[in-house]
C-alpha positions as CSV (number, residue, x, y, z in Angstrom):
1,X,19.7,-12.6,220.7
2,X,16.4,-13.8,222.2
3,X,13.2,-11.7,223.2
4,X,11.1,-10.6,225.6
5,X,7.1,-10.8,226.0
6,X,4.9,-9.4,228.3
7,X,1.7,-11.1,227.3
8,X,-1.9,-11.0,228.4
9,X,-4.5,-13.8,229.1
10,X,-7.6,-13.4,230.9
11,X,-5.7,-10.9,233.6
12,X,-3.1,-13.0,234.0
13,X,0.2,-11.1,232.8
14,X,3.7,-13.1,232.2
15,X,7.3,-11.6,230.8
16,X,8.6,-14.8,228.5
17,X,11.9,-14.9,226.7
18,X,15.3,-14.3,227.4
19,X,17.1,-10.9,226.3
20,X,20.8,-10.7,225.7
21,X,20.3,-7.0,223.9
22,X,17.8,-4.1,223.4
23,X,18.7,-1.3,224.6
24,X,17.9,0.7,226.9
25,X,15.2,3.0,224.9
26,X,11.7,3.2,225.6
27,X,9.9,0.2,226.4
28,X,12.4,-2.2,225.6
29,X,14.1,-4.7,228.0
30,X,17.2,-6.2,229.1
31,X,16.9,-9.5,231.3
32,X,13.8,-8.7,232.4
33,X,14.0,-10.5,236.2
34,X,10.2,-10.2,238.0
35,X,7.5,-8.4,237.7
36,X,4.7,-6.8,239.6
37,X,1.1,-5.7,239.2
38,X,-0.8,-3.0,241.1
39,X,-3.8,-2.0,242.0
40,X,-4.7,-0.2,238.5
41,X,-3.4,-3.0,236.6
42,X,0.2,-0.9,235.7
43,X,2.6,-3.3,235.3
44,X,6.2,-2.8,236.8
45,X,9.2,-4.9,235.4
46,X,12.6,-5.0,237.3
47,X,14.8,-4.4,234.0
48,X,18.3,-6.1,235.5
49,X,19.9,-5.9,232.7
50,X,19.4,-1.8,232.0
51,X,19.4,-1.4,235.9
52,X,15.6,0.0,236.0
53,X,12.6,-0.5,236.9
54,X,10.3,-0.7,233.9
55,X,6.3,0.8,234.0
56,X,4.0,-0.6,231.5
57,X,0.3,0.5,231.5
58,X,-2.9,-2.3,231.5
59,X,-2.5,-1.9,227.2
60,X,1.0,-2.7,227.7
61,X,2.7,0.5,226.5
62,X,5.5,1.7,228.0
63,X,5.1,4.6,230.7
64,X,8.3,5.4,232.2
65,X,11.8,3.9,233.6
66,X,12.7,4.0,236.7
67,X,16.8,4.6,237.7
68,X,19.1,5.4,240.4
69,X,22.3,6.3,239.0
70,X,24.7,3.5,240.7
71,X,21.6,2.6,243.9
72,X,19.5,0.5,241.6
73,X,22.0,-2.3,240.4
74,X,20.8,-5.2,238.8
75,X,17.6,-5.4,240.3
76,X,15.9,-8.9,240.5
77,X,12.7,-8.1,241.9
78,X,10.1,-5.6,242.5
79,X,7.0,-4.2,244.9
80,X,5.1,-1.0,244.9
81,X,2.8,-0.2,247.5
82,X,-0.6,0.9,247.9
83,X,0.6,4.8,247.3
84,X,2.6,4.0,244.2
85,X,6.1,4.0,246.1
C-alpha cells in the first residue's frame, strides 16, 4: 500500500504517491491521475481509481466527489471552466 499527497508550496499544488487502496470515503484517494486548479484555488483531482472527481478546498479539505454512475470510468484527467462546470 502506498499514499497519496496533495502538498502545498508557495501556490504551487502537486498530488505525490501511488495508491493501491483507500477507499472511497471522504477525502481519500485511489490512483489519483491529474489534477486541476481554478480560479478560487479549489483543487479538483480526477480519482481513477474510485471513478470520481475529487474537490479539495485552498486548506486542502475535502469538499465533495464527483460521480456518474457507469459515465465517469476511470478518469485520467480533468478541467473545470470559468462557471464551475
Amino acid at each position: 500500500m502506498g499514499f497519496a499527497f496533495v502538498t502545498s508550496c508557495h501556490g504551487v499544488y502537486q498530488v505525490s504517491g501511488v495508491l493501491r487502496y483507500l477507499g472511497a470515503e471522504g477525502g481519500t484517494l485511489k490512483e489519483p491521475q491529474d489534477i486541476f486548479i481554478d480560479g478560487e484555488d479549489n483543487i479538483y483531482i480526477a480519482d481513477s481509481g474510485n471513478n470520481r472527481i475529487v474537490k479539495l478546498d485552498k486548506n486542502l479539505q475535502f469538499v465533495t466527489a464527483f460521480t456518474d454512475e457507469g459515465r465517469l470510468n476511470n478518469p485520467q484527467g480533468v478541467f473545470v471552466d470559468d462557471y464551475g462546470h
